[in-house]
C-alpha positions in Angstrom: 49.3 94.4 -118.9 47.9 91.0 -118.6 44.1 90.4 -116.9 42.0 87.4 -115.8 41.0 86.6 -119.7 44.5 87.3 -121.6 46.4 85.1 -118.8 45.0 82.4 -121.1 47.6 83.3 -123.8 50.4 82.2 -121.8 51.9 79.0 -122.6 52.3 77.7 -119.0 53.8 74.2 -120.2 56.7 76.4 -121.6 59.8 77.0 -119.6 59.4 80.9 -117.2 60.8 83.4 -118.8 63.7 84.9 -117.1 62.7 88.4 -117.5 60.7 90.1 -115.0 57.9 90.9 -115.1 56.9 88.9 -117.8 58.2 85.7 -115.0 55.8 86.6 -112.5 52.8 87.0 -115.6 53.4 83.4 -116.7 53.5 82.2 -112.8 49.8 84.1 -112.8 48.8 81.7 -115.6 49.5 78.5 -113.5 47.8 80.4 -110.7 44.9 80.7 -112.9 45.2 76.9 -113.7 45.1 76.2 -110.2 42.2 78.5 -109.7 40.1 77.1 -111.8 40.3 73.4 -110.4 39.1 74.9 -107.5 36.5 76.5 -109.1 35.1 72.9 -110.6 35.7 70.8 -107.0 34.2 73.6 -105.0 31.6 75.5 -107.3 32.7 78.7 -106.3 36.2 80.8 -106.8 38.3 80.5 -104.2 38.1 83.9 -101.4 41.2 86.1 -100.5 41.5 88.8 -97.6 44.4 91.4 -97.1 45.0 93.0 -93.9 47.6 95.9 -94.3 49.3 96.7 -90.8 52.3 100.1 -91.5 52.8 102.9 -93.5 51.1 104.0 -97.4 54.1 101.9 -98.5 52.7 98.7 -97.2 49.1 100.1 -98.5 50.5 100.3 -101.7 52.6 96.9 -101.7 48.6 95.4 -100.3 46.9 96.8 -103.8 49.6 94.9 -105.8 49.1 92.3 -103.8 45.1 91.9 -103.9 45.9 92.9 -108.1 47.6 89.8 -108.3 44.9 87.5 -106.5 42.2 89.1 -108.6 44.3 89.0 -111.9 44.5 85.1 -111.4 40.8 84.4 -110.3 40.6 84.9 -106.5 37.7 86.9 -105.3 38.2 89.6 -102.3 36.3 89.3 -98.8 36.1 91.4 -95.6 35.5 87.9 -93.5 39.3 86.4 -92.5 37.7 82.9 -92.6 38.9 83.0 -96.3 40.5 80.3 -98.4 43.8 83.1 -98.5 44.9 85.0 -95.4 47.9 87.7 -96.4 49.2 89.6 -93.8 51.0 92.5 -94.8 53.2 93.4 -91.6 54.8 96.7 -90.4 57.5 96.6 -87.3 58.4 100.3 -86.7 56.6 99.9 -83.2 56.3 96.5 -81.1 53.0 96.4 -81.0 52.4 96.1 -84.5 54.2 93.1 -84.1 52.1 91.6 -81.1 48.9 92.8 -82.9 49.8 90.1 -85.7 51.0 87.6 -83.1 47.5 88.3 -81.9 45.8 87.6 -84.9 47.6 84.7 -86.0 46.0 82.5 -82.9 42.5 84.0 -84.5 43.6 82.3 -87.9 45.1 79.0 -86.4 41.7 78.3 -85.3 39.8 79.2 -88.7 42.7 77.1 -90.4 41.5 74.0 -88.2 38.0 73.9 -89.4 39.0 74.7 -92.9 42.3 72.8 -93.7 42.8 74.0 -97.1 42.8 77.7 -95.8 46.3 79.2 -96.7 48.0 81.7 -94.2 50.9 84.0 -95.9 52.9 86.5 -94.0 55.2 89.0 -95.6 56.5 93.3 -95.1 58.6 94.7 -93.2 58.4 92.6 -89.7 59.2 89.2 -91.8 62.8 90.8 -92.2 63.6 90.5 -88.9 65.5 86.7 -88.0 64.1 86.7 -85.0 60.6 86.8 -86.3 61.1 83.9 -88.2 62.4 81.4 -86.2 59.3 82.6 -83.3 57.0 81.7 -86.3 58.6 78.6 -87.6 58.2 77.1 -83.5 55.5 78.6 -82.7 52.8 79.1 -85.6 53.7 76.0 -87.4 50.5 76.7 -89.5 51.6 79.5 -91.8 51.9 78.6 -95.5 54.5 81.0 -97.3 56.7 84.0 -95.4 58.3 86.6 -97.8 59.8 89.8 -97.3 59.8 93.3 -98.4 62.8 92.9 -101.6 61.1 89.9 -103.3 57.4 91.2 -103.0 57.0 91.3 -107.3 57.4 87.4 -106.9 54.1 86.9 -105.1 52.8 85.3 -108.2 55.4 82.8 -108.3 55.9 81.9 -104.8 51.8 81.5 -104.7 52.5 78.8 -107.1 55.3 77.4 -104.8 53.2 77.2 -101.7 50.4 75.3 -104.3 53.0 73.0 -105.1 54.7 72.6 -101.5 53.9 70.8 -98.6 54.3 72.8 -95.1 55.9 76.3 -94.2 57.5 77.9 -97.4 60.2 81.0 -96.6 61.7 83.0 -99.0 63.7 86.4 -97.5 66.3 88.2 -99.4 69.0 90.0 -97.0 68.6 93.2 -99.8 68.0 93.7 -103.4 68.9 95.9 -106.3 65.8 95.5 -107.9 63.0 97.2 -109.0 60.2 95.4 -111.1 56.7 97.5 -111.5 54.3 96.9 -114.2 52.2 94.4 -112.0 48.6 94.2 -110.9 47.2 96.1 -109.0 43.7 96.4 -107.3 43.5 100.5 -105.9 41.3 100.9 -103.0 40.0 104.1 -104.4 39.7 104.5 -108.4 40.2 108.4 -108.2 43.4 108.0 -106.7 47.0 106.2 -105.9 49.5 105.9 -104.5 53.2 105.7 -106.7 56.4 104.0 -105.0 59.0 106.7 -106.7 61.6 105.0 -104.7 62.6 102.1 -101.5 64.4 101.6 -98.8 66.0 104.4 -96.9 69.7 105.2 -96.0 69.6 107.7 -93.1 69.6 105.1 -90.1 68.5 107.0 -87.4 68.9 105.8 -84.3 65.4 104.3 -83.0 64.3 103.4 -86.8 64.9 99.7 -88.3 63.3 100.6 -91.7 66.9 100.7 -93.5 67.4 97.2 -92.0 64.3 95.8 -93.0 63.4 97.9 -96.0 67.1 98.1 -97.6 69.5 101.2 -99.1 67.4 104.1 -101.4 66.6 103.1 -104.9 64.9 105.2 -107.0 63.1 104.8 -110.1 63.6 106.0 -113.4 61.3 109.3 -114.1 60.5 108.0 -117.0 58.6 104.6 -115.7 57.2 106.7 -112.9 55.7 109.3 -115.5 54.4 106.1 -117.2 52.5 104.9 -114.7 51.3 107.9 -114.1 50.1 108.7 -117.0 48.3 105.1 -117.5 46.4 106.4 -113.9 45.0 109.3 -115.0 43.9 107.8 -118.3 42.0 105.4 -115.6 40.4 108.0 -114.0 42.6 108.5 -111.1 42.8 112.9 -110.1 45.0 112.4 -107.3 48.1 110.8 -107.1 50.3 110.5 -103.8 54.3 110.0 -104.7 55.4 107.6 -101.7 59.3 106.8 -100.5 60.8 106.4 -96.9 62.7 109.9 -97.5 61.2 111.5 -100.8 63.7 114.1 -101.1 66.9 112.3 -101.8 65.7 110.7 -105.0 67.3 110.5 -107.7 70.7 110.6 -106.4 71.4 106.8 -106.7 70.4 107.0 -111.0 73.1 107.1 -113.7 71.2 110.2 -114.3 70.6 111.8 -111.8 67.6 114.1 -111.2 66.0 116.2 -108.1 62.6 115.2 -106.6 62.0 119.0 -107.2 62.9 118.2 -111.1 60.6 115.0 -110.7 57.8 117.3 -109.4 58.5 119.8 -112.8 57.7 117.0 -114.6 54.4 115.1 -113.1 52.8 118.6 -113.0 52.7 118.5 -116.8 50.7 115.7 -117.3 47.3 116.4 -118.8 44.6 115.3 -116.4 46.4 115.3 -113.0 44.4 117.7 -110.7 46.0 117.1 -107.2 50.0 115.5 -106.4 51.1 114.6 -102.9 53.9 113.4 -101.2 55.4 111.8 -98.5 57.8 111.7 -96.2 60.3 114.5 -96.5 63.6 114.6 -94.1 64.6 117.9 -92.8 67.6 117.2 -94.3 67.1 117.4 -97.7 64.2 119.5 -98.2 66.2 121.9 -100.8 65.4 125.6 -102.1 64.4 124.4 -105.1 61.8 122.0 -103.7 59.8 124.6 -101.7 60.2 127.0 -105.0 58.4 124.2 -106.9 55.9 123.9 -104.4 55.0 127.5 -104.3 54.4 128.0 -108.1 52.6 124.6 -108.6 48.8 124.6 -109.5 48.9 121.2 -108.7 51.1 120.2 -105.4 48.9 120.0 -102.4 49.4 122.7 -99.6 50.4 120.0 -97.1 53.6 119.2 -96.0 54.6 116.4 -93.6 57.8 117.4 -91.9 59.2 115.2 -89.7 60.2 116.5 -86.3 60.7 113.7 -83.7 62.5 116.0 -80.9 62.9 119.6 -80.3 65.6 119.0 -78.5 68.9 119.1 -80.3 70.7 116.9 -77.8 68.0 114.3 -78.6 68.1 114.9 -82.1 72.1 114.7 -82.1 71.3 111.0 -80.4 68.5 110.0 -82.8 71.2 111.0 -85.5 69.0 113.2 -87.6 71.1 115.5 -88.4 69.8 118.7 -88.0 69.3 121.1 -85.2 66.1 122.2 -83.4 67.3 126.3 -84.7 67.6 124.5 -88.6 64.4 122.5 -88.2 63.0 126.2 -87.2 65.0 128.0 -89.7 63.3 125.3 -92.3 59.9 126.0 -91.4 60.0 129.7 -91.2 61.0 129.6 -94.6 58.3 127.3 -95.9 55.6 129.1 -94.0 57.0 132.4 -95.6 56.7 131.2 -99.2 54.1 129.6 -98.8 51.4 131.0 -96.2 48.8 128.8 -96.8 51.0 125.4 -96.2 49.7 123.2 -93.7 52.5 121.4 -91.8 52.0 118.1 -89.9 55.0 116.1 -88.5 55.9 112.8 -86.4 57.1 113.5 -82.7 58.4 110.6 -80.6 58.2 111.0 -76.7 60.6 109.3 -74.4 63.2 108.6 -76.3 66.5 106.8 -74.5 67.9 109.7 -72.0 65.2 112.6 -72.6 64.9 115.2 -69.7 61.9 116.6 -68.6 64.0 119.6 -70.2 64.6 118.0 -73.6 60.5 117.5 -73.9 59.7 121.7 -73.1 62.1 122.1 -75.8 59.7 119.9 -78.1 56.5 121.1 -76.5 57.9 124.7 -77.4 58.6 123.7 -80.4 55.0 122.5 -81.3 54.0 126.1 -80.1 56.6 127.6 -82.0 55.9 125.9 -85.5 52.2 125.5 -85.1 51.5 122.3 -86.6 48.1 121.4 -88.5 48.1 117.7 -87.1 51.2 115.8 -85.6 51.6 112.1 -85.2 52.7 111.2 -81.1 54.5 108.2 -80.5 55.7 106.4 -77.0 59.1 105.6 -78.1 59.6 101.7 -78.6 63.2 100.1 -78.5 63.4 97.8 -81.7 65.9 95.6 -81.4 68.8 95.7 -83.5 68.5 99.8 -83.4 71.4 101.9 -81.8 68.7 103.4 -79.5 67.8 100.1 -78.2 71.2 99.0 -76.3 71.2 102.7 -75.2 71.2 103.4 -71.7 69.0 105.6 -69.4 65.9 104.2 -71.2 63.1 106.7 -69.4 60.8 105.3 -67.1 57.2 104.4 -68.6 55.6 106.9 -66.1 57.2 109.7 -67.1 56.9 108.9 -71.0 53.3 108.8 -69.8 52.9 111.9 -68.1 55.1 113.7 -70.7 52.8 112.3 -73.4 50.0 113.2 -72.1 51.3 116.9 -71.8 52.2 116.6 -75.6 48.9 115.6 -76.9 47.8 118.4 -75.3 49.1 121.1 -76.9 49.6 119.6 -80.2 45.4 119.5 -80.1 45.3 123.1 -79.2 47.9 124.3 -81.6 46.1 122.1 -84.5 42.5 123.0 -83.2 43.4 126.6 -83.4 45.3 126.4 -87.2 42.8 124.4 -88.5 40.2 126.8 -87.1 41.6 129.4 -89.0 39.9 128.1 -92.6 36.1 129.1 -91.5 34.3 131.1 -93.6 36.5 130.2 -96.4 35.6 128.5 -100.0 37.9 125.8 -100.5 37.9 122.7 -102.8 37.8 119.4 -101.8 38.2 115.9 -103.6 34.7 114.3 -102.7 36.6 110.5 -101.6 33.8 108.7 -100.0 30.0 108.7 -99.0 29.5 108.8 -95.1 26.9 106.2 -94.7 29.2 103.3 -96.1 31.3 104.4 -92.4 30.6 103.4 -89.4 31.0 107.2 -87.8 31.3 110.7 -89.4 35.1 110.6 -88.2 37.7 110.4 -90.2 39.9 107.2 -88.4 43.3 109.3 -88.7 45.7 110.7 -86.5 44.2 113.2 -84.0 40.7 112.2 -85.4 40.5 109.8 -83.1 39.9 111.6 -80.5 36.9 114.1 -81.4 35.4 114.6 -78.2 32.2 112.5 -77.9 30.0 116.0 -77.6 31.1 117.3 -81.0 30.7 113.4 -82.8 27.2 113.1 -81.3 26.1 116.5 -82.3 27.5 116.1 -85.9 25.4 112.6 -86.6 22.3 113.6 -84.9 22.4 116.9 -87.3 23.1 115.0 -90.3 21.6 111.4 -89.8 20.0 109.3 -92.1 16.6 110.0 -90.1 17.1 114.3 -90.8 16.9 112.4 -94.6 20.4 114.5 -95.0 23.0 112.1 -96.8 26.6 113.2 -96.0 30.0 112.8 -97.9 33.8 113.1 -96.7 35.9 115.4 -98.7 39.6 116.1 -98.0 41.0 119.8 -98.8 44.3 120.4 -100.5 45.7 120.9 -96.7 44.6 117.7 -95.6 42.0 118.6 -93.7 38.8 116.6 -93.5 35.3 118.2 -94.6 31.4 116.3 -94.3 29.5 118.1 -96.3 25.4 117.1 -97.7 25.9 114.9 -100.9 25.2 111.7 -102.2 27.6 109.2 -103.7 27.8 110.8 -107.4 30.2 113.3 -106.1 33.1 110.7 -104.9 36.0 111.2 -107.3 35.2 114.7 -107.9 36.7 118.0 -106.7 34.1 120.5 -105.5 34.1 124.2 -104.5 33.4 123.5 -100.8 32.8 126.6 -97.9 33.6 126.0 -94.7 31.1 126.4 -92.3 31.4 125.0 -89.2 34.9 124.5 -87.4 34.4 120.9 -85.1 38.3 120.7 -83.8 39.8 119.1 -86.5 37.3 119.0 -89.2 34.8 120.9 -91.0 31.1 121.0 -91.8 30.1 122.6 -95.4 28.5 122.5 -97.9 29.3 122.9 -102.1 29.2 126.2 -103.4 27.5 125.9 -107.1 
């Protein structure tokens, strides 16, 4: 692996290797060239600032992209009045997309007073066609536009757009290709995110990842036990194993192997304290998986499960192929073999054609499974989905109303399973100190919406003026713990009790 000092080895007046990703390391090299010229006009290094809009896949596609500015010379800022702008877009939901529509007039404006200021788009939303021809008319400004397939050329398209007047685009349709071995800049040392596979080939109806991410590819075991092996050996405890739909690898590989089987064989590395996962489709979640899960020392007792509708009709037009009684039958089972699994899930309300009926059925179903935490959605028609030319699209009142009823319960139901770890000793991996925050809360999910009585009494018990300094841990099920501590403990797993339940997190303190 190449770094800011060894790039100089490269002979950049040589012809690019073909190879990847020894291409993209030689393209860093003239990057680095370019880098330092601006370092002797300007007297400074040249600034850089990500913003990461999406899913951990789009985190983790933001740390390779960040490795790569800082592997060549760039320096990182929080300010977006930097000499590199890199949006890293998500378009599951609309309004991710009018959040960066949003932002770009912010940047026009900084690009104006600074005219050397570069402005790169790329993720998920850049795969759409209509995207790109609203940006080539209407934010003229932008400097380079790639997509999701070609992201391991960011090195070499940085060059481009050094090289090339005006608005560079470079969007592959799909991709067979994997290429890993890159920079990357983690945003915690103690632990990572691993992409273990891409794209996704179950097309549900509302979704347009499989159009804009591509069809499953999985890596080789061998690369991702590699990689994780060269974490650890960094330092890193905790490793979270990311694909759209983690339990169908390994079926595309000449030779093939379970994620179960994958599992098997990241618990044996020396080192590793904590693995997670995500996202599993009911689906495919086998026998064999939960079996794993149940013996492992190492597999955190969280599991995110997917639900989107309890109604089977609904689920039968989202075309997620399984039932609300299999979905039911599945988590029975899990809870049975595993009783101290904490299960979260993904719900979508108003969805084309749901009934007042069809949502009881999911709002039973929240009472039913008792979830630790779900993610509620207002459905949003993406075009070029099945679900958006559907008809009977439900009127935004009653999406609101039958939202609101949702939130409800899923807050009770969580409030009352998370409540059920006090008293307990629990560990927790110590991941940051609580006066680099702005608040105590953790800015998550339900989280969000600690009621302003509980937040108030927490930071007036353990402010900075009490001379108590706090620190956020997260327990193996996910849930969040503040607990007295300085930063020394971040990165380190602690024996933590639980002493006071606040909704949906916990105030403790470590047991020596």
């Amino acid at each position: 692996m190449y770094n800011e000092t060894n790039l100089d080895k490269i002979e950049v007046n040589a012809e690019p290797p073909i190879e990847e990703p020894a291409r993209q390391y030689y393209f860093m090299a003239k990057c680095r060239e370019w880098v330092r010229e601006f370092e002797r006009i300007n007297g400074r290094r040249p600034s850089f600032f990500t913003q990461t809009f999406g899913c951990q896949m789009n985190a983790r596609d933001s740390e390779k992209l960040s490795g790569i500015l800082e592997t060549v010379g760039y320096q990182s800022t929080e300010s977006e009045q930097a000499d590199f702008v890199i949006y890293n877009t998500c378009t599951v939901r609309d309004n991710a997309n009018q959040r960066v529509y949003g932002r770009l007039g912010v940047l026009n404006r900084y690009k104006k007073s600074n005219p050397q200021m570069k402005v790169a788009l790329c993720g998920c939303m850049m795969q759409e066609p209509t995207v790109i021809e609203k940006l080539k008319k209407s934010y003229p400004f932008i400097d380079l536009i790639f997509g999701t397939h070609n992201i391991y050329k960011f090195a070499e398209l940085l060059y481009t757009s050094f090289e090339t007047e005006g608005m560079l685009i470079d969007i592959w349709e799909d991709t067979d290709k994997i290429v890993e071995d890159l920079p990357v800049e983690r945003k915690y040392p103690f632990k990572s995110g691993i992409n273990i596979m891409f794209g996704c080939n179950n097309f549900c109806s509302y979704c347009i990842v499989p159009y804009v991410r591509g069809r499953e590819r999985s890596r080789e075991p061998r690369e991702i036990i590699r990689e994780i092996e060269r974490l650890v050996a960094d330092g890193v405890v905790e490793v979270m194993l990311l694909g759209q739909n983690v339990n169908s690898y390994g079926k595309n590989l000449d030779e093939p192997i379970t994620f179960a089987q994958l599992l098997q064989e990241v618990e044996k590395i020396e080192g590793l304290q904590r693995i997670r996962f995500m996202t599993s489709h009911p689906k495919d979640l086998s026998d064999d998986l939960i079996a794993v899960m149940k013996q492992s020392k190492k597999i955190c007792r969280h599991l995110h499960l997917p639900l989107q509708s309890g109604s089977t009709r609904i689920l039968q037009q989202m075309n997620r192929r399984y039932t609300r009684e299999q979905y039911i039958e599945l988590a029975d089972r899990i809870r049975r073999e595993i009783p101290d699994i904490a299960i979260t899930t993904d719900i979508i309300v108003g969805f084309p054609g749901e009934t007042p009926e069809d949502l009881e059925e999911t709002i039973d179903m929240v009472r039913r499974v008792k979830y630790d935490n779900a993610f509620t959605f207002i459905y949003s028609k993406r075009t070029g989905t099945p679900a958006a030319a559907m008809e009977n699209q439900v009127p935004a009142e009653q999406v609101k109303e039958g939202f609101d009823r949702l939130l409800k319960v899923v807050q009770d139901t969580a409030r009352e399973q998370i409540a059920k770890y006090q008293g307990q000793v629990m560990e927790a991996l110590i991941e940051e100190a609580m006066e680099e925050k702005h608040s105590a809360e953790e800015k998550h999910s339900m989280e969000e919406r600690h009621s302003m009585e509980e937040r108030h009494s927490m930071e007036e018990r353990h402010s900075p003026e009490n001379n108590v300094t706090m620190v956020t841990g997260r327990l193996s099920n996910n849930t969040i713990v503040h607990l007295p501590g300085d930063a020394s403990l971040i990165g380190k797993i602690v024996s933590v009790s639980l002493d006071e339940c606040h909704g949906f997190y916990y105030i403790g303190h470590i047991c020596r």
